[in-house]
C-alpha positions as CSV (number, residue, x, y, z in Angstrom):
1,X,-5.4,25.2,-2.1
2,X,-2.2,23.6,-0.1
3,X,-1.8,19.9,-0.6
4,X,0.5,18.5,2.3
5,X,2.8,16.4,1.8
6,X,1.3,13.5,3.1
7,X,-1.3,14.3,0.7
8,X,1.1,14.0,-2.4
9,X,2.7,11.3,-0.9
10,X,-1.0,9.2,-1.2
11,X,-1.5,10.6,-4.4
12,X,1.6,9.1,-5.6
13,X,0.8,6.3,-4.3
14,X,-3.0,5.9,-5.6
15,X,-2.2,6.1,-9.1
16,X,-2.3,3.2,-10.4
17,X,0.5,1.8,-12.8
18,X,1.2,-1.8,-13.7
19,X,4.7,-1.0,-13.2
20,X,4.9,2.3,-10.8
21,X,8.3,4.1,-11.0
22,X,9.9,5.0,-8.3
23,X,8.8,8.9,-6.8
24,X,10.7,10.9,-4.4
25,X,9.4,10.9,-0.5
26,X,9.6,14.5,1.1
27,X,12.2,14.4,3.8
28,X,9.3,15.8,6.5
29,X,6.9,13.6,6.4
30,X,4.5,13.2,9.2
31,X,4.6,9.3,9.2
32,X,1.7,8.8,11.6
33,X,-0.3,11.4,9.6
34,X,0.2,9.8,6.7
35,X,-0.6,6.3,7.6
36,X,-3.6,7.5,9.3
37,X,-4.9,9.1,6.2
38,X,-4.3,5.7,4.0
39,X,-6.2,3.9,6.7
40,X,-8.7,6.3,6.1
41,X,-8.7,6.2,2.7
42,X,-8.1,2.3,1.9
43,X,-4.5,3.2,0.8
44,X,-2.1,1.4,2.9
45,X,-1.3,-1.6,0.5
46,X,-0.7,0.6,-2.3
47,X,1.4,3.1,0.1
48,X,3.6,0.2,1.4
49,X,3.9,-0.9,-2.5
50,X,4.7,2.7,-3.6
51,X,7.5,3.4,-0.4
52,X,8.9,-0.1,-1.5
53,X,9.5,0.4,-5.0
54,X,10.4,4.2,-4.1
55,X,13.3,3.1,-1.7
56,X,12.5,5.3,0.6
57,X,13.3,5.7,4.4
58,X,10.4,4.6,6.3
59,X,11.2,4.6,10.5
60,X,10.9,0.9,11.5
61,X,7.8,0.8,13.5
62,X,6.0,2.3,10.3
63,X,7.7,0.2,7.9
64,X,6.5,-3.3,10.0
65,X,2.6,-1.6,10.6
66,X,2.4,-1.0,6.8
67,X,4.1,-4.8,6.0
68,X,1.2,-6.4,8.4
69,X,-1.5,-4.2,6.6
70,X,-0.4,-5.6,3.5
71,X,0.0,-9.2,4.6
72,X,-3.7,-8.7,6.2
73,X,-5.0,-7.5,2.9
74,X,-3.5,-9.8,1.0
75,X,-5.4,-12.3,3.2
76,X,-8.7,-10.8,2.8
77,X,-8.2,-10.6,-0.8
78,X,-7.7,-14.5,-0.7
79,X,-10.5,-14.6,1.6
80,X,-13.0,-12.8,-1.2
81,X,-11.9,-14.5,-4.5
82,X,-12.7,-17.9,-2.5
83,X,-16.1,-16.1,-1.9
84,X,-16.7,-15.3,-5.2
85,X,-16.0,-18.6,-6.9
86,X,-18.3,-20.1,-4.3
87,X,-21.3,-17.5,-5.0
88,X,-20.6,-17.9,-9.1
89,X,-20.6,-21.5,-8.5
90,X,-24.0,-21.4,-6.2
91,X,-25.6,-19.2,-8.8
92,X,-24.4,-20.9,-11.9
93,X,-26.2,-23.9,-10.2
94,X,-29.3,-22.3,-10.0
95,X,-29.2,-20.7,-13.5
96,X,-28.0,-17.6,-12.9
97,X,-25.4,-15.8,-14.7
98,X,-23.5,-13.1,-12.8
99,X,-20.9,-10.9,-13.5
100,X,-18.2,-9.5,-10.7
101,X,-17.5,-5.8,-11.1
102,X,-16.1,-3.0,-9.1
103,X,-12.9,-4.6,-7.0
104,X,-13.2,-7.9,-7.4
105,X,-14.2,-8.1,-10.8
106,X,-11.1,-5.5,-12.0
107,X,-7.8,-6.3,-9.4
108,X,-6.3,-8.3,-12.0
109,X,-6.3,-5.6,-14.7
110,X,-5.4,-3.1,-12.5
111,X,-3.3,-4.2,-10.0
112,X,-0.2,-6.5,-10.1
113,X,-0.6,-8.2,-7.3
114,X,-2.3,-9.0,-4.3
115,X,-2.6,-7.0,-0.5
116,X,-2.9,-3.6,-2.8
117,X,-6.5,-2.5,-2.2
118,X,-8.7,-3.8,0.5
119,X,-11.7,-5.5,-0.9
120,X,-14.6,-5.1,2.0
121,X,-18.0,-6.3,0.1
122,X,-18.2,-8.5,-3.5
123,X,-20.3,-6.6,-6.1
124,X,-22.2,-8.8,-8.4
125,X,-24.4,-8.2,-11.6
126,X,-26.9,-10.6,-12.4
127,X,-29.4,-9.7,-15.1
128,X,-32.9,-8.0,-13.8
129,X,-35.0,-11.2,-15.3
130,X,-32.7,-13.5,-13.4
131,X,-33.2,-11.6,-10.0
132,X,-35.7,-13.6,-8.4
133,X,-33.5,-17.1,-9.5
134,X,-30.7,-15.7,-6.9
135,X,-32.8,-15.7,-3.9
């Protein structure tokens, strides 16, 4: 199997680290091609992150599209922890105890900051004997 560049290039960029170190960009890279795959793939925070800290020559128009993806999921992000407090505080108020899990319940530990990975939907556990309190 062939991995494009573009692919290795999202790879790169997926794997998380607290602290990523900088990885080389491959001089012929298909920019449209490869920011149409992170869009596909929920990557473009994370690729913007990774070209950043790599250094790397991004053309201009590319460079501003992935800075106002980043900026936009970095607002969202705000957008869904403000959610979150609001249904933990609803629920707490009716009794139930939930638990976040999945993206919002794990950015912190896994990312260092915000606008990295969209967040499109809250996942919440609340305990099976609790279900019908949440209504």
């Amino acid at each position: 199997m062939i991995i494009s560049d573009e692919y290795r290039l999202l790879i790169a960029a997926a794997t998380p680290h607290r602290h990523p170190a900088p990885v080389p960009v491959p001089a012929g890279i298909d920019w449209e091609l490869a920011l149409s795959l992170a869009a596909d793939h929920r990557l473009l925070g994370l690729l913007a992150r990774h070209l950043r800290v790599s250094g790397a020559f991004v053309p201009e128009r590319f460079a501003a599209r992935l800075a106002a993806e980043r900026q936009r999921i970095a607002a969202e992000e705000l957008l869904a922890r403000r959610q979150l407090i609001e249904a933990a505080e609803v629920l707490a108020g009716a009794g139930v105890r939930m638990v976040a899990f999945k993206g919002a319940g794990m950015i912190d530990q896994v990312y260092e900051q915000s606008g990295l990975r969209p967040m499109v939907d809250l996942d919440l556990l609340i305990a099976p004997e609790q279900s019908g309190l949440s209504v």
